[in-house]
GULO-143719 format. One record per residue (C-alpha): residue number from 0; residue in one letter; y negated, x negated, z negated. Coordinates in Angstrom, 1 decimal, decimal comma. Layout:
N
SITE   koltor   torkol       c2       c1       c3
SITE      NUM        a        Y        X        Z
...
This chain:
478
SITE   koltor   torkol       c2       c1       c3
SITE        0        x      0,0      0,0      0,0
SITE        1        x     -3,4     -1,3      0,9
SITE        2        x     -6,5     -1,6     -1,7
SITE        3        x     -7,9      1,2     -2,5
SITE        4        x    -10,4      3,2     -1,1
SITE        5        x    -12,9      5,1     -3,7
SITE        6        x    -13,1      8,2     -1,1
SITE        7        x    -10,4      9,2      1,7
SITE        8        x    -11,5     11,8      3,8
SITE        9        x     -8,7     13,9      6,0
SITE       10        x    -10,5     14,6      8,8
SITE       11        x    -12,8     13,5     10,9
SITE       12        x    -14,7     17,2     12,2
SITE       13        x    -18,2     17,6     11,5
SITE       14        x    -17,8     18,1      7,9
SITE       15        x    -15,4     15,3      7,7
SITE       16        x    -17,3     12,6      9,2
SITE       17        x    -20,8     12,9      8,2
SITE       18        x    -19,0     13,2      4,1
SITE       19        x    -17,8     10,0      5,3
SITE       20        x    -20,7      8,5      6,6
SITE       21        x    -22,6      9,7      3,6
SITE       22        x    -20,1      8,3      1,0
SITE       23        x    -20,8      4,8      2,8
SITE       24        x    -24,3      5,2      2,5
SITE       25        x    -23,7      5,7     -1,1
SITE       26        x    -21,8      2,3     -1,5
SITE       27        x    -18,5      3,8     -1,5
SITE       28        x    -15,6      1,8      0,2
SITE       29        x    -14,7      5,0      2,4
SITE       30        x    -11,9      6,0      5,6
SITE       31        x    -11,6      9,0      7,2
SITE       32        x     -8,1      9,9      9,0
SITE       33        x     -7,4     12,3     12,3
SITE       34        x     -4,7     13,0     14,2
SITE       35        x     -6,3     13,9     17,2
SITE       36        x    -10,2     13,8     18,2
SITE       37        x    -12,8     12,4     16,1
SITE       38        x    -16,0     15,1     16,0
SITE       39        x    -12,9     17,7     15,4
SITE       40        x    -12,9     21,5     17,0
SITE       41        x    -16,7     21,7     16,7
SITE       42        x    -17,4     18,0     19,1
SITE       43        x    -14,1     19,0     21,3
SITE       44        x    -13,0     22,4     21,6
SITE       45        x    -15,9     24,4     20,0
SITE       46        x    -19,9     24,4     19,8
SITE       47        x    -20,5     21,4     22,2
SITE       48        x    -18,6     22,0     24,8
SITE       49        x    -19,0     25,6     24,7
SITE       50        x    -22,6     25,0     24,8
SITE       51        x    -22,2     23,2     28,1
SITE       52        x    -20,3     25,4     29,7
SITE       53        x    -23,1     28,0     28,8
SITE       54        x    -25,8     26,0     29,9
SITE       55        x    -24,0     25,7     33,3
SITE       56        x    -23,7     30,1     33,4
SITE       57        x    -27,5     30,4     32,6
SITE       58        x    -28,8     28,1     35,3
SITE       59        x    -26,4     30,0     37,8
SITE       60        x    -27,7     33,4     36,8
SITE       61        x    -31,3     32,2     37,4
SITE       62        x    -30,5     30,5     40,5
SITE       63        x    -29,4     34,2     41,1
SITE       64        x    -32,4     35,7     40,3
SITE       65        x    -34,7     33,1     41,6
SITE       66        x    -36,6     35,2     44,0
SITE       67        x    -38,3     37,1     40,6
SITE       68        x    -40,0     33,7     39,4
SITE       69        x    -40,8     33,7     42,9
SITE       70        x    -37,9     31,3     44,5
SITE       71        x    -35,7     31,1     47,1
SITE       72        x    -32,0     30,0     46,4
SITE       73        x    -29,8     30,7     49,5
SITE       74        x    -26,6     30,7     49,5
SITE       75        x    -25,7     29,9     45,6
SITE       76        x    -22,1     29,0     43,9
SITE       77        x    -20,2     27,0     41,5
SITE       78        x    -17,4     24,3     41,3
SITE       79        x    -15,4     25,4     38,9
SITE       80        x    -13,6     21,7     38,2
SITE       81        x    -17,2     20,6     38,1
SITE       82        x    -18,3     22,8     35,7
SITE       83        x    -15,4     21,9     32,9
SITE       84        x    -16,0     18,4     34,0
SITE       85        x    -19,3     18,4     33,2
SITE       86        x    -18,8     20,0     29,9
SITE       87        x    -15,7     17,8     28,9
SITE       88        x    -17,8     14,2     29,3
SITE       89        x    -20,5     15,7     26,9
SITE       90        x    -18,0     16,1     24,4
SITE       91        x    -16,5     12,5     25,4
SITE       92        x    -19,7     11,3     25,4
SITE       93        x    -20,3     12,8     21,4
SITE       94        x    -17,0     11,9     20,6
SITE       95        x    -17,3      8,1     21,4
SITE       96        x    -20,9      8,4     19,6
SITE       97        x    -19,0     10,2     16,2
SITE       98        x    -17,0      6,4     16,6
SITE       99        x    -20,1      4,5     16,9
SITE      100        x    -21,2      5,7     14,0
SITE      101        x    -18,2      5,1     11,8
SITE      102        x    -18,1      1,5     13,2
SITE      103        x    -21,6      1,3     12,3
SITE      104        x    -21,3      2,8      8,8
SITE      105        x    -18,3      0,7      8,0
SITE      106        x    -15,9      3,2      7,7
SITE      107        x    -12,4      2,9      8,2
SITE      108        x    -11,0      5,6     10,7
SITE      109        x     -6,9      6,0      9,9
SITE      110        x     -5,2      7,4     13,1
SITE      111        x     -2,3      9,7     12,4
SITE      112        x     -0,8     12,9     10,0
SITE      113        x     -1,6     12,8      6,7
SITE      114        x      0,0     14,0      3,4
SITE      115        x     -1,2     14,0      0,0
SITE      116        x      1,8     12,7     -2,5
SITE      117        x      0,3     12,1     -5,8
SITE      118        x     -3,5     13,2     -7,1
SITE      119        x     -5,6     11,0     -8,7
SITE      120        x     -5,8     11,0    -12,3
SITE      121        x     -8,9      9,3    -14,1
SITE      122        x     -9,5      6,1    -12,2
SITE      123        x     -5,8      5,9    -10,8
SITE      124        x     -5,7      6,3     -7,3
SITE      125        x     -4,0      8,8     -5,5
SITE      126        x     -1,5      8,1     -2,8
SITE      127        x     -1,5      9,1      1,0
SITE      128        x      0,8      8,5      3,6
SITE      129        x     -0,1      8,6      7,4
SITE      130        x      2,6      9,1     10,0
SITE      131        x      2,8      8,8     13,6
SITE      132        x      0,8     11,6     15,6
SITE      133        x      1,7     12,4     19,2
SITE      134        x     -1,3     14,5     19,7
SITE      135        x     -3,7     11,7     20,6
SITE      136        x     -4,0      7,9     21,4
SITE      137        x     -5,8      6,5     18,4
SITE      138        x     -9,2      4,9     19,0
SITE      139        x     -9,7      1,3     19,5
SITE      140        x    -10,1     -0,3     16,5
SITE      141        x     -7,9      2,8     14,2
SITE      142        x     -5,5      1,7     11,7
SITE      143        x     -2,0      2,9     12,1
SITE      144        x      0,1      4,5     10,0
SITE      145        x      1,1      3,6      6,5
SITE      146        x      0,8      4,4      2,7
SITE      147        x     -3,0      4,4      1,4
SITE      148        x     -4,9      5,0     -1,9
SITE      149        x     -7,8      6,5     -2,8
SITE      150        x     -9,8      7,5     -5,9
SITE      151        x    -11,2     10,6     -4,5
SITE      152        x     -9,1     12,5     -1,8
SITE      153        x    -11,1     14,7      0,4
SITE      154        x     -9,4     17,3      2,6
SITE      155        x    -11,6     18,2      5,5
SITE      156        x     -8,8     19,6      8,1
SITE      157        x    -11,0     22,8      9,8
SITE      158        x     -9,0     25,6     11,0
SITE      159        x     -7,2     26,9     14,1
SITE      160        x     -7,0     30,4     15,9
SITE      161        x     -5,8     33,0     14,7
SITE      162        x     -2,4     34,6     16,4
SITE      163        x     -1,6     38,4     16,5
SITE      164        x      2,1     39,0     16,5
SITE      165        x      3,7     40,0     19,5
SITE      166        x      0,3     38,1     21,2
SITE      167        x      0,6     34,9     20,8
SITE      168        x     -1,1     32,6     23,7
SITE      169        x      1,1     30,9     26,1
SITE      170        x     -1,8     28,9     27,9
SITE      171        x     -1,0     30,5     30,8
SITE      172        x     -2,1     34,6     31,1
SITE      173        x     -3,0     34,5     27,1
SITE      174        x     -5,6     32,0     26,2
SITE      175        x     -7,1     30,4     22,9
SITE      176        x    -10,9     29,1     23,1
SITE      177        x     -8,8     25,5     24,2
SITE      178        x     -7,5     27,2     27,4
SITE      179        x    -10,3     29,5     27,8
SITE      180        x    -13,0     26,1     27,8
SITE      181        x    -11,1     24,5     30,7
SITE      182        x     -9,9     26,8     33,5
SITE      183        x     -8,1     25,7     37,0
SITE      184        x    -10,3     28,7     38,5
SITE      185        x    -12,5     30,7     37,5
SITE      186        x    -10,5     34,7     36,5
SITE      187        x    -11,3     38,1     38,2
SITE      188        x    -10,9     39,9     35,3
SITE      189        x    -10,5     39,1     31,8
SITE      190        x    -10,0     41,0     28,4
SITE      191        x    -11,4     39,6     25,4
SITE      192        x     -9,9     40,6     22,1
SITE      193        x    -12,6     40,3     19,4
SITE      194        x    -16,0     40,4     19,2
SITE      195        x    -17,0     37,8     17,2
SITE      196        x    -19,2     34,5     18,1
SITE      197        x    -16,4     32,9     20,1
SITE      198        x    -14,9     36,1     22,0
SITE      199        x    -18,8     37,3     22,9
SITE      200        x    -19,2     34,0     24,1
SITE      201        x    -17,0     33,7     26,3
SITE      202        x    -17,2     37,3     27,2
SITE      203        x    -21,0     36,3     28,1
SITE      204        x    -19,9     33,3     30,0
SITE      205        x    -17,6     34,6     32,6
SITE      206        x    -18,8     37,8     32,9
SITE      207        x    -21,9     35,9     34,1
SITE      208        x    -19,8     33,6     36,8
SITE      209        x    -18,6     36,9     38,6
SITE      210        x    -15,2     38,2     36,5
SITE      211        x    -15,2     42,0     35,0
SITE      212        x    -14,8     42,0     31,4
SITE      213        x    -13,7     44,2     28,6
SITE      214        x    -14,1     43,6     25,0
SITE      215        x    -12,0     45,2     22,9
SITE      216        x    -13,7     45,2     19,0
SITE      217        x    -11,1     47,1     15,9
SITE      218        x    -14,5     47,5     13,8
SITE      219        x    -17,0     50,1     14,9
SITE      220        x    -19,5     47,6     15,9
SITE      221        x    -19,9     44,5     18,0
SITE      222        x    -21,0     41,0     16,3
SITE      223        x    -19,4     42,5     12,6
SITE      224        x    -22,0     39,8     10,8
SITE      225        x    -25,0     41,0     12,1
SITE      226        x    -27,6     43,8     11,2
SITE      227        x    -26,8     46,5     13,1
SITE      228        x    -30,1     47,0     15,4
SITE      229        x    -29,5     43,7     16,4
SITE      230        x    -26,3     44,2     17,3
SITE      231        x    -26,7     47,6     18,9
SITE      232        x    -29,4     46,0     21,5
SITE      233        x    -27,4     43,2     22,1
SITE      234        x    -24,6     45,6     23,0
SITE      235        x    -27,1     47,8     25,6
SITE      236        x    -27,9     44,2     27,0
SITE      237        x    -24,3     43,3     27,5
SITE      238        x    -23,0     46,6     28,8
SITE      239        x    -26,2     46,3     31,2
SITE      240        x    -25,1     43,0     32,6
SITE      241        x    -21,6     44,9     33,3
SITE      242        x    -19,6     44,0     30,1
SITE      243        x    -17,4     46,8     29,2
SITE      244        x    -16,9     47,2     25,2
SITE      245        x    -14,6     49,1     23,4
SITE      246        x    -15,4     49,3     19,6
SITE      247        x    -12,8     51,0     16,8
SITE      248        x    -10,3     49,6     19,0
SITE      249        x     -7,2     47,9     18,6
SITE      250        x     -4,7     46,0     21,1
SITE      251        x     -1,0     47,6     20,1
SITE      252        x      0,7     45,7     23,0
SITE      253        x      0,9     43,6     25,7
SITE      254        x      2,9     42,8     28,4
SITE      255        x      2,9     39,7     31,2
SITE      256        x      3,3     40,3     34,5
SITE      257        x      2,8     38,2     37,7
SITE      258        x     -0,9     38,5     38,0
SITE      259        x     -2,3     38,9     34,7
SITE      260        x     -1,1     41,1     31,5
SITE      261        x     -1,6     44,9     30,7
SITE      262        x     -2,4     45,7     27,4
SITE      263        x     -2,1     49,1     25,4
SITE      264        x     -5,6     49,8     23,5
SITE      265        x     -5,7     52,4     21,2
SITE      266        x     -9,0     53,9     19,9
SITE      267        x     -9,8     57,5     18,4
SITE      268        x     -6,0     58,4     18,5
SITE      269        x     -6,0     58,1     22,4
SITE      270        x     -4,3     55,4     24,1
SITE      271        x     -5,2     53,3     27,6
SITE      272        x     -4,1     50,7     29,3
SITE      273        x     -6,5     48,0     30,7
SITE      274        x     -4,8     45,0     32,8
SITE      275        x     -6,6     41,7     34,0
SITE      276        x     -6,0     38,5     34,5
SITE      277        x     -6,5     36,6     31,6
SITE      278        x     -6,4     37,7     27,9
SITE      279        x     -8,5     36,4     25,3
SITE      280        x     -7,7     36,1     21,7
SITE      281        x    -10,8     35,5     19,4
SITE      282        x    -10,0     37,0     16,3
SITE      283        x    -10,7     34,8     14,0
SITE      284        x     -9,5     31,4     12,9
SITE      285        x     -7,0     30,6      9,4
SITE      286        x     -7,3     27,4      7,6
SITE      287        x     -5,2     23,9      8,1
SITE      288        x     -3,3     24,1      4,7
SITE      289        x     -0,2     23,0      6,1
SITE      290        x      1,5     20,3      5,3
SITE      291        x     -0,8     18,5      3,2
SITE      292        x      1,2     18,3      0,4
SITE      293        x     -1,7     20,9     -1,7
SITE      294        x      0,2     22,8     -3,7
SITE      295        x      2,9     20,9     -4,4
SITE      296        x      0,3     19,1     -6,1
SITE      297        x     -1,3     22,6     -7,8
SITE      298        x     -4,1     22,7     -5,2
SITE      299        x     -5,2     26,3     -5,7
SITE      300        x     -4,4     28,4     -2,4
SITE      301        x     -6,3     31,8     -1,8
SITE      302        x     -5,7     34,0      1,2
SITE      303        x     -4,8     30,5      3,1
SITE      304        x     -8,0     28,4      2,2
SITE      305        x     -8,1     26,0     -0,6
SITE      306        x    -10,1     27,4     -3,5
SITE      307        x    -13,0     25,1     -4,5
SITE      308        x    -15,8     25,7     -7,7
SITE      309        x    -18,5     25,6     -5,0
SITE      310        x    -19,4     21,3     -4,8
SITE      311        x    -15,9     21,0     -3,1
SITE      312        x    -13,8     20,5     -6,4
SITE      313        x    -10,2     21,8     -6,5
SITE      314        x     -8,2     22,9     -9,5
SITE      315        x     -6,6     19,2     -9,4
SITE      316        x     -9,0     16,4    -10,6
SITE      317        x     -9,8     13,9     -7,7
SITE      318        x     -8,9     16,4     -4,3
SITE      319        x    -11,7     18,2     -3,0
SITE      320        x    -12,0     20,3      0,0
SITE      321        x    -14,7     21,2      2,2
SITE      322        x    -15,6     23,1      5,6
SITE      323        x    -13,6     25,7      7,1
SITE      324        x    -10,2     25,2      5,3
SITE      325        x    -12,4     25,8      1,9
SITE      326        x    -13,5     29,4      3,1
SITE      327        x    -16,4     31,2      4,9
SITE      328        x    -18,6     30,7      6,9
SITE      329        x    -16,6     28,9      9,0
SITE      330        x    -19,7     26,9     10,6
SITE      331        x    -20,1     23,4     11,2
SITE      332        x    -23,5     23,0      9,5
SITE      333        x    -22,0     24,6      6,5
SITE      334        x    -18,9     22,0      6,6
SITE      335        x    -21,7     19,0      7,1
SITE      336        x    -23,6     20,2      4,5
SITE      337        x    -21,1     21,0      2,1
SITE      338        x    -19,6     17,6      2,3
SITE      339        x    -22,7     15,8      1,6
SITE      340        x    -22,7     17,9     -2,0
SITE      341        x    -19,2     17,6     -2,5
SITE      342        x    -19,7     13,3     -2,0
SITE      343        x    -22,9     13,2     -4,2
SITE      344        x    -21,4     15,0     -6,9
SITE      345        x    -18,7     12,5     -6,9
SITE      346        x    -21,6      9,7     -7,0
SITE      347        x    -23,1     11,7    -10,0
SITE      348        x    -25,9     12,8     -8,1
SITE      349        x    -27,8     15,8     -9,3
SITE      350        x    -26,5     19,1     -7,2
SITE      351        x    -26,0     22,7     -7,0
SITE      352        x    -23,6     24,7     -4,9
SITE      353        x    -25,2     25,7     -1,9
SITE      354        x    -26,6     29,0     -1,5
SITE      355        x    -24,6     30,7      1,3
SITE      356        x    -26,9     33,6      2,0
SITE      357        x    -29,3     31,1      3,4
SITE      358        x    -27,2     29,9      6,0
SITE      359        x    -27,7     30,3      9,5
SITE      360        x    -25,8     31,9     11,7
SITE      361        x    -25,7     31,7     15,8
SITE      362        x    -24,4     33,0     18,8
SITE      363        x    -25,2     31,7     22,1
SITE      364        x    -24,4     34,4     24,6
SITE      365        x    -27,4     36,2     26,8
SITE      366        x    -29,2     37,0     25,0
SITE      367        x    -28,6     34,7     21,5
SITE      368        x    -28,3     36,2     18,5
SITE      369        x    -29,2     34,6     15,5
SITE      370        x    -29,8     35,3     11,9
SITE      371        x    -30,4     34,2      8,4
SITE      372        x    -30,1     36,1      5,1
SITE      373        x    -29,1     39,8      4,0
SITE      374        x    -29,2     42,7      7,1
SITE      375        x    -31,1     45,9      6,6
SITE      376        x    -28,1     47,2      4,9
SITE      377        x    -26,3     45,1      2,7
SITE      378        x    -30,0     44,6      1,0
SITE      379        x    -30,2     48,4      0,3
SITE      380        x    -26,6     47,9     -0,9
SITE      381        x    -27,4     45,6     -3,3
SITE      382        x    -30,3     47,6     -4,5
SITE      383        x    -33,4     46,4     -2,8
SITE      384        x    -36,4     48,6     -2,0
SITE      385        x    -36,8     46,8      1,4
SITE      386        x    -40,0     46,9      3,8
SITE      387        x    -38,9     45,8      7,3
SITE      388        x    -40,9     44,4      9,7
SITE      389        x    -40,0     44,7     13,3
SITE      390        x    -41,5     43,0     17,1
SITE      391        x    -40,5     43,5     20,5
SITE      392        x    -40,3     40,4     23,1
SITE      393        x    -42,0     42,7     25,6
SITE      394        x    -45,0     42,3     23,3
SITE      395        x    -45,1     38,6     23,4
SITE      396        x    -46,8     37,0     26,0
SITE      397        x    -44,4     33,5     26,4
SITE      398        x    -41,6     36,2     26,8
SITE      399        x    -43,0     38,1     29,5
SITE      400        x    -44,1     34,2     31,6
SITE      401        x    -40,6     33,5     30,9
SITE      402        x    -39,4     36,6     32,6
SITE      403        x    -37,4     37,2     28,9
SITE      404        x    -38,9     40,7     27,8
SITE      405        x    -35,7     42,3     26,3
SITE      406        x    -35,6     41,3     22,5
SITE      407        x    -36,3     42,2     18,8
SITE      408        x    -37,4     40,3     15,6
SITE      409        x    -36,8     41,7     12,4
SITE      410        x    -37,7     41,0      9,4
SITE      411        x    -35,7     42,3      5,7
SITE      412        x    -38,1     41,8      2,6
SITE      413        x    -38,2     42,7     -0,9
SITE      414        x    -41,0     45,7     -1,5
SITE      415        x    -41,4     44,5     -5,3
SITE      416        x    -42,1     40,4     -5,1
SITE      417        x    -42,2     40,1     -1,4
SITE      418        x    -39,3     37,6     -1,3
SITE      419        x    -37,8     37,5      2,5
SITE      420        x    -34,4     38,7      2,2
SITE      421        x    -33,4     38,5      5,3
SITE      422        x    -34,0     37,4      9,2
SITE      423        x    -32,2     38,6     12,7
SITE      424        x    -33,4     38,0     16,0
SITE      425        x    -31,8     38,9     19,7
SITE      426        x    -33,6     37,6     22,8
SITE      427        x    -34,1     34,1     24,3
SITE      428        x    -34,0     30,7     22,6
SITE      429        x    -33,4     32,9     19,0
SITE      430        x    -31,0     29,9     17,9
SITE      431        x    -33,9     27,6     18,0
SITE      432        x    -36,4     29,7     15,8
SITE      433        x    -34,5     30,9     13,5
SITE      434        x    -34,6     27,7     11,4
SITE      435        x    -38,2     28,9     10,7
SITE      436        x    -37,2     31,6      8,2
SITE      437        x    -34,1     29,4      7,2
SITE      438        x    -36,9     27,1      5,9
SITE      439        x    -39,1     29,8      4,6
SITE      440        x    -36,2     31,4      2,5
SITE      441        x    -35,4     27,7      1,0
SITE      442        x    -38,6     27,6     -0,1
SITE      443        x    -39,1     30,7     -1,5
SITE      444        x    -41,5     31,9      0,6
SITE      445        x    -43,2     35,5      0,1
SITE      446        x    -44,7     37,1      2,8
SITE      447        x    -48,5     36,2      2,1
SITE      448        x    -47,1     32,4      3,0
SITE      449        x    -45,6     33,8      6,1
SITE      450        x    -48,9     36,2      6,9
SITE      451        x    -51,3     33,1      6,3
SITE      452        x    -49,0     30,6      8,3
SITE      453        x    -50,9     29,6     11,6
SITE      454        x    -48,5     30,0     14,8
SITE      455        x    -49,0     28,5     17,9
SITE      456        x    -50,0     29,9     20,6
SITE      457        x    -48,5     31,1     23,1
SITE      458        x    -44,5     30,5     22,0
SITE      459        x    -42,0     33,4     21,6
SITE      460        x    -42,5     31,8     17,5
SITE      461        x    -45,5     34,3     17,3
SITE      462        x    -43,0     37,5     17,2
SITE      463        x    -41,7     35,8     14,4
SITE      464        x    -45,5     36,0     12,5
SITE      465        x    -45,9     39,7     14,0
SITE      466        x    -42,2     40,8     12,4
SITE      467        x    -43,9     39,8      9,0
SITE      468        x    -47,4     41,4      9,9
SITE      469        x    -45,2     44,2     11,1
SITE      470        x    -43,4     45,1      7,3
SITE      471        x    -47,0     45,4      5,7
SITE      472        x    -48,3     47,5      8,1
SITE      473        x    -50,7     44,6      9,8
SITE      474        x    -48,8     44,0     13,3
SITE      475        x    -51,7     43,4     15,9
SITE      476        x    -49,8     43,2     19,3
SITE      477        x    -47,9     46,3     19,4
């Protein structure tokens, strides 16, 4: 067994890696291991390269509609292969970066499975052995497998999609978000099975490169998270673009055939049968518990994620867990975030447990959603007299130059102290303003703050002034 590490991180995802490169900064002798891709789902299989292939949708739908911004595009269409290609290199390109900074933090990256055989105890170390992985070659410069200790053992292993039974993806007719990120061609129909971030997503993405899709949601409304204005306009917008969405639904059955799969949805005690091409499952993802050696150990497991007191500690004295195997919301900014309290509480660095009503949440389809805080009504539910504040993008002049007028900003605050409960937004570029009222809320910003705050002008980040002005009865430009 080699000398010991102080922290060992199983891992190397957002949450994983920056933990890591945090612990180093903190003088800690520090390794992170992987069995697969450094920058985990998020870097590989999730937000970046999702992002990309996003990016490459939007420009093709403006190309579309260049003749509006006063254009001419003849003849427009996309390379499939070059599409995925393009958004595969910008995750290679973020994944060798993730291994740049590891180098450059002096952290040891550990290429293999790992296992958890004895906890720490005091200052003992605890034990880890790594075995051979076939999923990946390891990076240059990765130890191999082999027994390791560690003081403090961090388990930051993500999660994985969820499978229905009877449903389960075959890569072929019945994708994942891995199969759905890196199509041979480009489907002519497609059902999507969820409506969450990841299934509207990708609902938005190739119902914009031509295919016909159906959404098929078993709650009553699309986007469960959100406030339900926002995601009743988002809904009009999709079902405008030609997105077909079927809400109280559920998927009983399917069945393959040669060109795509039928499936059996059942909704209001009728049942229909809708067949396409490809299938979709986005509902949900479950945490990597398995085979870590946890409770063996008497790691706490609840409803398959590793219970944790909030700064990453587990019922066990020196294993900690963090990100999306330690419980919702399954974000990355919440697993990078998390891990940096879970590491400086192991330094003995003054922290809290995060507040998780003050993190963000974002969804990148057309139009973005994105949101912050309580809705309109899970405030009342917890027994706020609530003002809202709404304002329309068609009352924003950067909107309307843009050629973006369909939108809404609202605002959720507290009638009695004037404390912003909450913030939701639909409409163009809402993932980049919505750190605003994440800011505002950290601080503890009332509304006078937000009403005396000078916005620039003109930016679509004056509807976000207006939706204040707008709860106390002061909106000026509607």
């Amino acid at each position: 067994m080699s000398d010991p590490y102080d922290v060992l991180i199983i891992g190397a995802g957002p949450g994983g890696y920056v933990t890591a490169i945090r612990a180093a900064q903190l003088g800690f002798r520090t390794a992170v291991v992987d069995r697969e891709h450094l920058g985990g789902i998020c870097l590989n299989w999730g937000c970046i390269p999702t992002k990309a292939l996003l990016r490459s949708a939007e420009i093709f739908h403006y190309l579309q509609h260049a003749k509006e911004y006063g254009l001419s595009a003849e003849g427009v269409s996309f390379d499939t292969a070059a599409i995925v290609k393009r958004s595969r290199g910008v995750s290679g390109r973020l994944n060798g970066g993730v291994g740049m900074l590891l180098k450059k933090n002096k952290v040891d990256v550990i290429w293999g499975e790992a296992r958890i055989e004895a906890a720490p105890q005091g200052a003992t170390p605890g034990r880890v052995t790594v075995a051979q992985t076939t999923r990946a070659e390891a990076p240059k410069g990765a130890k191999g497998p082999g027994a390791y200790a560690a003081k403090h053992i961090i388990v930051a292993t993500g999660a994985r999609p969820r499978v229905i039974p009877g449903i389960e993806p075959d890569k072929r007719q019945i994708w994942t978000y891995y199969e759905a990120m890196v199509p041979e061609t480009m489907p002519k129909s497609l059902l999507v099975m969820g409506s969450g971030a990841i299934g509207i997503e990708f609902a938005s993405f190739y119902r914009t490169m031509g295919a016909e899709v159906t959404v098929v949601e078993l709650l009553p409304q699309i986007l469960p998270v959100e406030d339900a204005e926002i995601a009743a306009l988002a809904r009009k917008r999709f079902e405008k673009q030609g997105i077909r969405i079927l809400t109280g639904a559920k998927v009983t059955t399917v069945a393959k055939g040669p060109d795509g799969v039928t499936a059996t949805v059942e909704a209001d005690g009728k049942a229909q049968t809708i067949t396409a091409e490809k299938l979709i499952s986005a509902v949900g993802v479950v945490g990597n518990i398995e085979n870590l050696g946890l409770e063996a150990l008497g790691v706490t497991i609840e409803r398959g994620l590793v219970a944790t007191d909030g700064l990453g500690r587990t019922a066990v004295p020196g294993i900690y867990a963090i990100g999306d195997v330690a419980g919702p919301p399954m974000l990355a900014h919440k697993a990078e975030h998390e891990g940096v309290l879970c590491i400086e509480t192991i330094k003995g660095l003054p922290t809290h447990p995060m507040d998780k009503g003050k993190i963000p949440g974002c969804t990148y389809c057309q139009p973005q959603i994105a949101s912050v805080g309580l809705t309109e009504a899970k405030a009342k539910e917890q027994g706020f007299d609530v003002r809202v504040g709404r304002f329309p993008f068609m009352g924003n002049g950067k909107a309307i130059a843009l050629g973006e007028p369909d939108g809404l900003i609202k605002t959720v605050f507290d009638r009695k102290t004037g404390q912003l409960l909450g913030a939701h937004m639909v409409g163009a570029e809402v993932t980049e303003l919505i750190q605003g009222y994440v800011v505002a809320m950290q601080l503890e910003t009332t509304e006078e703050d937000l009403m005396h705050t000078v916005f620039p002008h003109p930016t679509l980040s004056e509807m976000m002034h207006e939706s204040v002005l707008d709860a106390y009865g002061r909106v000026i430009h509607v």
